[in-house]
N, C-alpha and C positions, 0 to 999 in steps of 0.2 A: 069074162074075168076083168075086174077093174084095176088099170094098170098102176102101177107106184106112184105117189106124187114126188115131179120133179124136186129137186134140192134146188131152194133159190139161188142163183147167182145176182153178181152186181157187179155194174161196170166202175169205174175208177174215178168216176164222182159221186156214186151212188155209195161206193167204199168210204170217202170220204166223211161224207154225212153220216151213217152210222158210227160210223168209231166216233163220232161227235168232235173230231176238231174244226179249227177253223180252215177256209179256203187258202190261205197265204199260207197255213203253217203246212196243209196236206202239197200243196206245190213244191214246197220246199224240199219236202222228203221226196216225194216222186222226182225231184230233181236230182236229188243227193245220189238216190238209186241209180242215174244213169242215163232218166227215160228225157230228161228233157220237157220241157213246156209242150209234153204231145196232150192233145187233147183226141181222146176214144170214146166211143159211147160201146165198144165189143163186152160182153159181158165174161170177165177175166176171174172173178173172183169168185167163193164160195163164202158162205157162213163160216166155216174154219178159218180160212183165211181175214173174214172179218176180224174174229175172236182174235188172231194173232197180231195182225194189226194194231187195234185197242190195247194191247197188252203193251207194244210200243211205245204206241203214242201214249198212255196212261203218262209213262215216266217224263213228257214234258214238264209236267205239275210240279215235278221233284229232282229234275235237273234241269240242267241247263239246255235250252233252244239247240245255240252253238255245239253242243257234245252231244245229242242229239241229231244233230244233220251231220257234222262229222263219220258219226258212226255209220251212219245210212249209204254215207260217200264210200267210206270204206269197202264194207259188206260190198257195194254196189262194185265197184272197181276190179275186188277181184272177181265175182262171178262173175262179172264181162270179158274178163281175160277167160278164167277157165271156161266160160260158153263158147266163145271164139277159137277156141284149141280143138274141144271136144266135139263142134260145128264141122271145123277141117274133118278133122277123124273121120266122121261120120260118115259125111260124104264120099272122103276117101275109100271106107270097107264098101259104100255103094256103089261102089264101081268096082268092087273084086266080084268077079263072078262065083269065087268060092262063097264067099259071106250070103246065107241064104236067109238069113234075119230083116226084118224091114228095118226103115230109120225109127220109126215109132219103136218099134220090142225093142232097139237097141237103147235108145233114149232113157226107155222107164227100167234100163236095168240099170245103166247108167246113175240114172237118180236112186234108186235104191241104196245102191254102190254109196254113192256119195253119201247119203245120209248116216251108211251105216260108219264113215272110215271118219266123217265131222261127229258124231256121237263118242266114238272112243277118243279122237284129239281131245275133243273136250273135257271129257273124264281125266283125262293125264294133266290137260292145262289146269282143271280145278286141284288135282289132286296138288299138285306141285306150287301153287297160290299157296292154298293152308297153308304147306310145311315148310316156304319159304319165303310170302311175303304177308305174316298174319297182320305184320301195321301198316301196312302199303298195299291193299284189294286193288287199286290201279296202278300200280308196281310202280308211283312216284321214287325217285331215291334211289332206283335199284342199286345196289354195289354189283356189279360183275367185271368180266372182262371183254371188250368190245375186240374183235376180231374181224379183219378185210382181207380177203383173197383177193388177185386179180389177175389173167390171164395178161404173158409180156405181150408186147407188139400186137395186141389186138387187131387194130385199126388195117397194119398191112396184109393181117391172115385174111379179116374179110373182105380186104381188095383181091386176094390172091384166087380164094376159095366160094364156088358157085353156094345158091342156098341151098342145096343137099349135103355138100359137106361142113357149112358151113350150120348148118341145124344136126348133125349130127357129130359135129366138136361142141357146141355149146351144151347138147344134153350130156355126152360123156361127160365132161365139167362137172357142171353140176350134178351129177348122179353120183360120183365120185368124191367130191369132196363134201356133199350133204352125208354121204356114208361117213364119213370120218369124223364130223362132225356130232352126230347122232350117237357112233361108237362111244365117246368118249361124254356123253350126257350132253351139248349141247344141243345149242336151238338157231336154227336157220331162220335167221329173221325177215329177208329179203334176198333174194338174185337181181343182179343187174345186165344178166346178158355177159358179159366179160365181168364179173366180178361177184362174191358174194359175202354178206356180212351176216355175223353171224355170233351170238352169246353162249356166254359158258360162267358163269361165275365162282367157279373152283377157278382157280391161279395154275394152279398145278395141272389141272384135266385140260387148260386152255391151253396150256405150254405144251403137254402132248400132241394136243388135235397138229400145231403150226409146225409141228414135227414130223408127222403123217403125212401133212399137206404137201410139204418139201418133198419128201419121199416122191411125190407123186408127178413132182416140177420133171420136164424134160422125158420122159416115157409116154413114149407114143401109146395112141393118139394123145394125151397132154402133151402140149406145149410149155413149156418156161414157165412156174407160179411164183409169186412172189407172195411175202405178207406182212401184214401190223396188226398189233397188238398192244391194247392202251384199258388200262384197270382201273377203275373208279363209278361214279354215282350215274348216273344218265336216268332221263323221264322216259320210262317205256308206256307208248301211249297206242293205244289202238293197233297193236301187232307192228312196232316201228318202234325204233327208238332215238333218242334226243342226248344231244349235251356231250362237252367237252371230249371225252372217253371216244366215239363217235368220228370228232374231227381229227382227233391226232389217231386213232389207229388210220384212218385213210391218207392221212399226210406220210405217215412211216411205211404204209405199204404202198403208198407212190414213190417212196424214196430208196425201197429196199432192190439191190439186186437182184438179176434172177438167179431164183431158187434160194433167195435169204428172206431169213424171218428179221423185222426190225420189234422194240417192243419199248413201251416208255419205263420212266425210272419207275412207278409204282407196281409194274408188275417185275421187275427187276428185283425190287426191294422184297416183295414174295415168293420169288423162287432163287434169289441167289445164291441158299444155303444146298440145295436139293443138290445133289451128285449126278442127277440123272441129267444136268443140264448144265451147259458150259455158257458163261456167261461172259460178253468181249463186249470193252467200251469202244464206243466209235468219238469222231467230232462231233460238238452240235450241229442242228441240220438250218436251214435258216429254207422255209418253208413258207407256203399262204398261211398269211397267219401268227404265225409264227417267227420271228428272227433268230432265237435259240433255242431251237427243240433238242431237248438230251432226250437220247435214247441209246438201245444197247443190239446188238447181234447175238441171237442166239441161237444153238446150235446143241449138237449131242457134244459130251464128251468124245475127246481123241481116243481112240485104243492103245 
């Protein structure tokens, strides 16, 4: 019986030369990804994989170099991080004597997993473009409201706290206030380890979330949270976002008490009518940046 013919593979200069770009620009990208000026002759890649590539690289033609290797960086950065999480794991179930899976079955369920949970993100990130940014496809301009948590006294909890406890405050955090977040429709844009910023551009749904979050200051396992809140235009570029709204919510939530929400005049001016929220002037704040930052306290109404 004559056996299957192999499916070609190709190694990473061989990839290159089919998708038809140039040496310097295939460098670039395999840079962007993460890998470094490695040079391999291992044969990594498939004809799918080809097809995918080209499809890529096609769009140098039609955009820019620069937003092209950006992108590649991007992509590339987080699945270094989430490799490197999911690498610990791995290892970790391979050493429970319960876990009777190899690391390979675990691996390819893993990627199933992931393809199948980046497939639905996606579907909600497209759906939510249409209906909210139909003249802005790379969300230049955005109007929302830019939102900073950040855990108080960081720095002394993790002198204080080994990395067991000190990795399981940081995921309660963020498990916690991503919940809050998500509840009230926004969008967790980054974690910073002690801190997370985060969009919402309802006024109104973002004055709740910083309400929540309070709620949650000082109740064990949380520690002390503080926040800022700063409404206006920012460039969201590549799952990140830019621009003014950005630096004064992190100025206002470096400034704010714990367990107080600080927030600038323009989201002040949007919810100062609502009853659901008490609204209290403070001094200007004199800030990086900044010499007179007006901002306001905001809180529930008294009972």
């Amino acid at each position: 019986m004559t056996a299957p013919p192999q499916e070609p593979r190709y190694s990473r200069d061989e990839l290159i030369e089919a998708i038809g770009v140039g040496q310097e620009y295939g460098e670039k990208i395999w840079t962007a990804f993460g890998f470094g000026r490695q040079q391999t002759d291992a044969k990594l890649f498939t004809a799918a994989d080809v097809d995918a590539f080209a499809l890529f690289a096609r769009g140098a033609s039609e955009v820019d170099e620069a937003a092209q290797v950006a992108t590649a960086r991007t992509i590339g950065l987080s699945l270094s991080r989430l490799a490197d999480w999911q690498a610990a794991q791995l290892l970790e179930f391979e050493e429970d004597p319960d876990v009777t899976w190899s690391i390979d079955d675990m691996a390819k369920a893993l990627s199933r997993i992931q393809r199948l949970v980046w497939r639905l993100h996606l579907a909600i990130a497209l759906e939510g473009s249409r209906s909210s940014h139909t003249e802005h496809d790379d969300h230049a301009d955005w109007s929302t409201v830019i939102g900073f948590v950040d855990l108080v006294g960081y720095t002394s909890l993790s002198r204080r706290l080994d990395h067991r406890e000190l990795n399981d405050l940081i995921t309660t955090f963020e498990d916690e206030i991503s919940a809050v977040i998500t509840r009230h429709d926004g969008q967790v844009i980054k974690t910073l380890g002690d801190g997370i910023l985060f969009a919402n551009p309802d006024p109104t749904l973002a004055a709740q979330t910083a309400l929540d979050i309070a709620d949650l200051s000082d109740q064990p396992p949380i520690p002390q949270l503080r926040t800022g809140l700063a409404e206006g235009e920012v460039l969201a570029r590549l799952g990140d976002v830019f621009g003014e709204p950005v630096n004064i919510a992190a100025r206002l939530c470096g400034s704010a008490r714990p367990g107080k929400i600080l927030v600038d005049e323009n989201l002040t001016a949007a919810i100062e009518d609502d009853e659901r929220f008490r609204i209290r002037s403070i001094a200007p704040l004199s800030v990086r940046g900044y010499r007179r930052l007006r901002a306001n306290a905001l809180s529930r109404p008294k009972k």
